[in-house]
N, C-alpha and C positions, 0 to 999 in steps of 0.2 A: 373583624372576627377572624378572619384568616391569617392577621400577621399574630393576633393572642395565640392563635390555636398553634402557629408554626414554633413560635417563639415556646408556646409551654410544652409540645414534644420533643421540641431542642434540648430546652432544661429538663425535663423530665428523664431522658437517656441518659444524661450524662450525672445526676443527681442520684438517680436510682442505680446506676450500672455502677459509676466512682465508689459511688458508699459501698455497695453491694461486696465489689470484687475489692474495695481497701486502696483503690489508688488516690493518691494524694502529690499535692506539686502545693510547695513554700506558698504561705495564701499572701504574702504580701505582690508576689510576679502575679498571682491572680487576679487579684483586685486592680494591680498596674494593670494588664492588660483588660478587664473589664470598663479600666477611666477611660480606653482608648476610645473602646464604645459608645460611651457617651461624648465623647471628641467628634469622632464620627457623625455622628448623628447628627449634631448642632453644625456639622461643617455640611453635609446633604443638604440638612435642611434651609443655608443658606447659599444654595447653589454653587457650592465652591469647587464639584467638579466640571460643573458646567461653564465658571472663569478659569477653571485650568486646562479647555479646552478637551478634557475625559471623558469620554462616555462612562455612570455612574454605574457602579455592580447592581447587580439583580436587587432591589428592596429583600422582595421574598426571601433569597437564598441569604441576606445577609442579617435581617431576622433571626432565622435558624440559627447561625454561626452562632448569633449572638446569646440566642436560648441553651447554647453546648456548654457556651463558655461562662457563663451566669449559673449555668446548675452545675458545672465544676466546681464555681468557686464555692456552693452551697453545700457542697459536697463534701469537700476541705473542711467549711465550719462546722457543720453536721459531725464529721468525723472528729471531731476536737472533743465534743462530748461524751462521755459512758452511757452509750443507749442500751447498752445489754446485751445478750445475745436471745432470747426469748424475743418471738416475734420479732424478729430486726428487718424483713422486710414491712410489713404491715407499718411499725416506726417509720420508716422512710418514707412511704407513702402517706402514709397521716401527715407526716411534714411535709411534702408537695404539694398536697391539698391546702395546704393550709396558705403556704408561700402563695400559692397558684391566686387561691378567694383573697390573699392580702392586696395582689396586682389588681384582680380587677376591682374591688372593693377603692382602691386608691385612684385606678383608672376612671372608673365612673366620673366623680367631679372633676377632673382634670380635661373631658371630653365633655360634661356641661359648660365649663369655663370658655372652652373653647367656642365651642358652638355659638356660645352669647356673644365673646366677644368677635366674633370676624363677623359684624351685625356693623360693629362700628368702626366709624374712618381711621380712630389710631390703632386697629388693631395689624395694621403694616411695621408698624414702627415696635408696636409689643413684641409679637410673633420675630422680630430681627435682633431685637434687644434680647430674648430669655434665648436663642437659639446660639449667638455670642457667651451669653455666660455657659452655656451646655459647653462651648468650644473651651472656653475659659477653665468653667471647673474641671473638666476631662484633662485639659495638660496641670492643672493645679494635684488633681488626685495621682497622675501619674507621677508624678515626680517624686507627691508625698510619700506615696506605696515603694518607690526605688529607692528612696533615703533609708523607709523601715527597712527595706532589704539588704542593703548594704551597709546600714549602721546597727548590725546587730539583732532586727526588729525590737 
């Protein structure tokens, strides 16, 4: 509950204040840097700073980053729409709600899933396997997102 709650006042500041005040950054660098995140994640999760001999950043604070940079990038999309100017905050918040209930509504079975499987003996080998493709697809989206950015999007 604390890293959802961290993670959705991360995105929430930066989703609501971006839209709000009209700042906007190219969304394909966005999304690059949001693949990184899920790079990250899947590289934590498989102790990779602990074989590079690193002490690993704060979870908690790196959460947060991660909610700045995720409600940026929703921010960017958000902004690509004609939302109006009538009610344009209540808009943006009815859209973070909704983002917000889409996470845990997705989160939910993903932490059943979990839960049942670390019951059983291969879930060492699961839990190393999805945390590699997390590595995997994070340098895959990165590269895709820098090709759209420098091939014109």
């Amino acid at each position: 509950i604390r890293f959802i709650t961290v993670f959705t006042i991360g995105h929430s500041i930066t989703l609501i204040g971006a839209t709000y005040l009209g700042i906007q950054a190219d969304e394909h660098l966005i999304d690059a840097v949001i693949a990184l995140s899920v790079l990250y994640k899947g590289f934590e999760n498989l102790g990779g700073f602990q074989k590079l001999k690193i002490k690993s950043p704060n979870l908690l604070l790196m959460v947060g980053i991660f909610g700045l940079i995720h409600g940026f990038g929703l921010s960017t999309r958000l902004q690509s729409f004609d939302i109006g100017k009538e009610q344009f905050l209540g808009k943006i918040l009815c859209f973070n709600v909704g983002v917000e209930l889409g996470q845990i509504l997705a989160l939910i079975p993903i932490v059943f899933i979990i839960t049942f499987s670390q019951k059983h003996k291969q879930f060492p080998a699961f839990y190393k396997a999805v945390n590699w493709y997390l590595v995997l697809a994070g340098i895959c989206l990165f590269f895709y997102q820098l090709y759209g950015y420098f091939n014109g999007h």
